[in-house]
C-alpha positions in Angstrom: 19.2 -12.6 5.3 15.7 -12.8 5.6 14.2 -13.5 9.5 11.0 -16.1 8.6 9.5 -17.3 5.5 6.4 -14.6 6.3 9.0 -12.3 5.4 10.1 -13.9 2.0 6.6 -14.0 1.0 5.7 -10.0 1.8 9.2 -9.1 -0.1 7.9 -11.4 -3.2 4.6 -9.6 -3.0 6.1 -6.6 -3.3 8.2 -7.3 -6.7 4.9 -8.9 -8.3 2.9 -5.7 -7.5 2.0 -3.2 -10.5 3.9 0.0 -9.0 1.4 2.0 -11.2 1.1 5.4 -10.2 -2.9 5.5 -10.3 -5.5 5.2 -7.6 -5.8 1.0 -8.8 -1.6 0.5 -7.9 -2.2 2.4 -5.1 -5.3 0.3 -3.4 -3.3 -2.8 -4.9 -0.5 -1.3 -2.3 -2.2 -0.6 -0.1 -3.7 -4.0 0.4 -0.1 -5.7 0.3 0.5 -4.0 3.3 -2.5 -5.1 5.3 -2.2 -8.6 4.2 1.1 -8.6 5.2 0.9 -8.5 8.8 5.3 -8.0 8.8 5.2 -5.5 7.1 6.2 -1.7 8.0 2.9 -0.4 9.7 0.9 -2.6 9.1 -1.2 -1.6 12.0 -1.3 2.2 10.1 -1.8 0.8 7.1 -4.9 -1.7 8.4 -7.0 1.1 9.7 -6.4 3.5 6.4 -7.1 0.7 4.3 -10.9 0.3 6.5 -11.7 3.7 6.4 -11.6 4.1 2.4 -12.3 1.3 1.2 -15.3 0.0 3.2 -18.5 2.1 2.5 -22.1 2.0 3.9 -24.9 4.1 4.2 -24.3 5.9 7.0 -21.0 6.1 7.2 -19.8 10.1 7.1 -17.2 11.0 4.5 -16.0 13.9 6.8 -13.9 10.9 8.9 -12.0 10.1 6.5 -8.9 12.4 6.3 -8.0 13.8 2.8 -4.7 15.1 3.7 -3.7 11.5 5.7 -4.8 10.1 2.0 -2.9 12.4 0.1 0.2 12.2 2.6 0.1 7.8 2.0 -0.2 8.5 -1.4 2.3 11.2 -2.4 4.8 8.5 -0.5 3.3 5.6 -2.6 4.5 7.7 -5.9 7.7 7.8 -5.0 7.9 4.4 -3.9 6.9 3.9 -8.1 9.5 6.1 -8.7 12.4 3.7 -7.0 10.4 0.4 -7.8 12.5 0.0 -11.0 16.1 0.5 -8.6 14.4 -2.0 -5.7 12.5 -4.7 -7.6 13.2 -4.2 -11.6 9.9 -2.9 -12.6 9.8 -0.7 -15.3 7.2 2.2 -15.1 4.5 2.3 -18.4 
């Protein structure tokens, strides 16, 4: 079933994760999937995951896209929605 034991290990990831539908599940997501280099767009997910959630001083908040946030998080909600069906999570 599953290809490689990397594989195993992002899928067991997944079923341990929160799935709660607030900005901390979200990063917690969001993390998963940049850890997890098998995962779905990863590469996607890597750069979104550098451009809010490493800050310095001069960095300019007008790069980082509001609606590209919005989009990954309006699709992270409903991934809460069907974590109960996929993994057996119940929602709080």
């Amino acid at each position: 079933m599953f290809k490689n034991k990397k594989e195993k290990e992002y899928l067991k990831s997944l079923k341990n994760l929160s799935w709660k539908k607030d900005n901390d599940g979200f990063y917690e997501w969001l993390k998963n999937e940049v850890i997890h280099k098998c995962s779905p767009n990863n590469i996607e997910f890597s750069r979104i995951y550098k451009k809010w959630t490493i800050f310095t001083p001069n960095y300019k908040l007008t790069k980082m896209d509001t609606k590209e946030w919005q989009r990954l998080y309006i699709f992270y909600e409903k991934l809460c929605d069907y974590s109960y069906m996929f993994f057996g999570v119940e929602q709080f």
